[in-house]
C-alpha positions as MATLAB code, in Angstrom:
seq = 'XXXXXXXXXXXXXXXXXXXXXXXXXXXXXXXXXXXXXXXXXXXXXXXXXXXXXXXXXXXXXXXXXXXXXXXXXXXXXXXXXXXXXXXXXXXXXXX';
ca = [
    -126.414   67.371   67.254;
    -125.690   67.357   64.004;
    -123.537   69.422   61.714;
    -122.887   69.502   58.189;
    -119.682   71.711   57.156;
    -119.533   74.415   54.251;
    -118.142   74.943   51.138;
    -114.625   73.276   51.323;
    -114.675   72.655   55.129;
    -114.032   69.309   56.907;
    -115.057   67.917   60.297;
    -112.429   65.829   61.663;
    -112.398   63.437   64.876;
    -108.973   63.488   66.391;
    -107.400   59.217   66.434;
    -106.081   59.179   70.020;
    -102.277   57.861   69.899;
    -101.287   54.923   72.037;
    -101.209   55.351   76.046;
     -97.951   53.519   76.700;
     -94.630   53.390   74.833;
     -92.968   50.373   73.592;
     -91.048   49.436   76.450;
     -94.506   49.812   78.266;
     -94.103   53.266   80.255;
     -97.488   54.934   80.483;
     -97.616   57.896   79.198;
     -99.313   60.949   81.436;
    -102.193   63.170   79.614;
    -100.340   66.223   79.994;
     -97.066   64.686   78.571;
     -99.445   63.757   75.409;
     -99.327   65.894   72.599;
    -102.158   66.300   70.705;
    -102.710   63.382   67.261;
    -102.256   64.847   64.242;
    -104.031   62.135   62.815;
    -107.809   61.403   62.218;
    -111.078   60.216   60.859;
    -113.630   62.641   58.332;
    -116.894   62.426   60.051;
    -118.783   64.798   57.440;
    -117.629   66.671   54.482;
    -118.716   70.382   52.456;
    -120.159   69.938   49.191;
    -116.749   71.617   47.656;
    -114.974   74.915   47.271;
    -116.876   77.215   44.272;
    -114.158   78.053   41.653;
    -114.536   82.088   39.898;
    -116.949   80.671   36.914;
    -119.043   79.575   39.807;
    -118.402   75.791   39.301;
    -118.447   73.614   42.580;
    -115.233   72.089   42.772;
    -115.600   68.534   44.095;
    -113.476   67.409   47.625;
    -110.775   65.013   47.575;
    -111.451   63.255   50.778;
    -114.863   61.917   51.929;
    -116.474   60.332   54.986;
    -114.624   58.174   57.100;
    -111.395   58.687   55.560;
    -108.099   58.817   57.666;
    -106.087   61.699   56.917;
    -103.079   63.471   58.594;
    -103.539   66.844   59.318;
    -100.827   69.778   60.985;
    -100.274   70.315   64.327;
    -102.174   73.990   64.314;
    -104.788   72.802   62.140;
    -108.123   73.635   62.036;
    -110.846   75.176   65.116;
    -111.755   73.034   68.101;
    -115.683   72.514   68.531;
    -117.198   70.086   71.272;
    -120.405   67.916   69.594;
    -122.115   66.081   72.586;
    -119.219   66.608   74.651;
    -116.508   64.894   71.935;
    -113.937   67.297   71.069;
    -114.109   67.814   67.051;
    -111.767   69.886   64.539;
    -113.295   71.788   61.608;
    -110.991   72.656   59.047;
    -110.027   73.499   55.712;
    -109.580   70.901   53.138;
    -106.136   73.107   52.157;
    -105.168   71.917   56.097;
    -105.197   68.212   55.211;
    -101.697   66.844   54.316;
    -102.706   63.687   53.303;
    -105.153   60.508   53.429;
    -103.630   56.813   55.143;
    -104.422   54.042   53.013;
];
């Protein structure tokens, strides 16, 4: 399936955190919390501004950003959960 997102929206593929800590103590699923970081799999043409000019996005495809913890709706695509959000949610891109 494919999806492409609208107007300033983002779709987003959670970055799973490590499974064990440093000292090597595996770390149960529902002790997890949930990444707040992860990769831009497809990005909206851009927000529309009042004079009807398309304002171009900031991040693009395959970019690592950090995101908040609420951020964003939860979609499944092939059975992969996804986040769509708002370019407004995104904190920040890792270089």
């Amino acid at each position: 399936m494919k999806i492409k997102p609208l107007n300033d929206r983002v779709l987003v593929l959670r970055i799973s955190e490590n499974e064990k800590t440093k000292g090597g103590i595996i770390i149960p699923d529902t002790a997890k919390e949930k990444p707040q970081e992860g990769k831009v799999i497809a990005v909206g043409p851009g927000k529309v501004n009042e004079k009807g000019d398309r304002i171009p996005m900031a991040v693009k495809r395959n970019d690592r950003i950090l995101f908040g913890k609420y951020a964003g709706n939860e979609i499944k695509i092939d059975g992969v959960e996804h986040l769509i959000m708002r370019e407004d949610d995104i904190l920040g891109i890792v270089e």
